[in-house]
N, C-alpha and C positions, 0 to 999 in steps of 0.2 A: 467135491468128489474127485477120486486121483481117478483118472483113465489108464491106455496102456503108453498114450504118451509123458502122462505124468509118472508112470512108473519106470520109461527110459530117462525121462530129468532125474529122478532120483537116484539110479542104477548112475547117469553120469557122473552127480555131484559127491558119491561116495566111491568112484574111482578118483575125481581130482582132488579129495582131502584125503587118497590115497587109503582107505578104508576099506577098500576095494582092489585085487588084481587078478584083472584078465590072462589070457592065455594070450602068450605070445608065438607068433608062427613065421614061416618062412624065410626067404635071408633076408628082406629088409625089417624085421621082426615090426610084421605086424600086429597088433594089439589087437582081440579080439574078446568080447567080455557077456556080448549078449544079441538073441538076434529070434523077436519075435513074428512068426507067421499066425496070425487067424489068431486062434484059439489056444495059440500055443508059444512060450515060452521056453527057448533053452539056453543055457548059461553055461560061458567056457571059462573054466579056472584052472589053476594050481592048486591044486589039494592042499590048504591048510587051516588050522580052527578058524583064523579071522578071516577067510571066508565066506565058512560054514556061517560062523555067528549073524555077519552080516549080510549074504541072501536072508536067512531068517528072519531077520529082524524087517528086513524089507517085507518079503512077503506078508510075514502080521500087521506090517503097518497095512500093507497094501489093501489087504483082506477084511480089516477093521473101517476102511474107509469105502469101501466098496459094497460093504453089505448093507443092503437095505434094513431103513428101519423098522 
């Protein structure tokens, strides 16, 4: 069963095979990519399809692993 910390290992490991990129902020350009409270999930990118494709693809994994049988 993935949790929501198993869903930041993921969220990590498809930033470091660079699959992933975060928003970058302020002048030491800080990296920012994801920042879950409670119930809730939100994601800072750069608008581009590889992305998109790959939040998605997270989320169905994530969603596929989490639903009860």
């Amino acid at each position: 069963m993935v949790d929501g910390e198993g869903f930041s290992g993921m969220m990590m490991k498809a930033i470091g095979e660079r699959n992933f990129m975060g928003y970058t902020i302020g002048s030491k350009d800080v990296d920012v990519s994801l920042k879950q409270v409670a119930n809730d999930t939100l994601f800072f990118v750069d608008p581009s399809p590889c992305n998109v494709v790959c939040i998605k693809a997270l989320l169905s994994y994530f969603e596929f692993e989490v639903e009860p049988c």
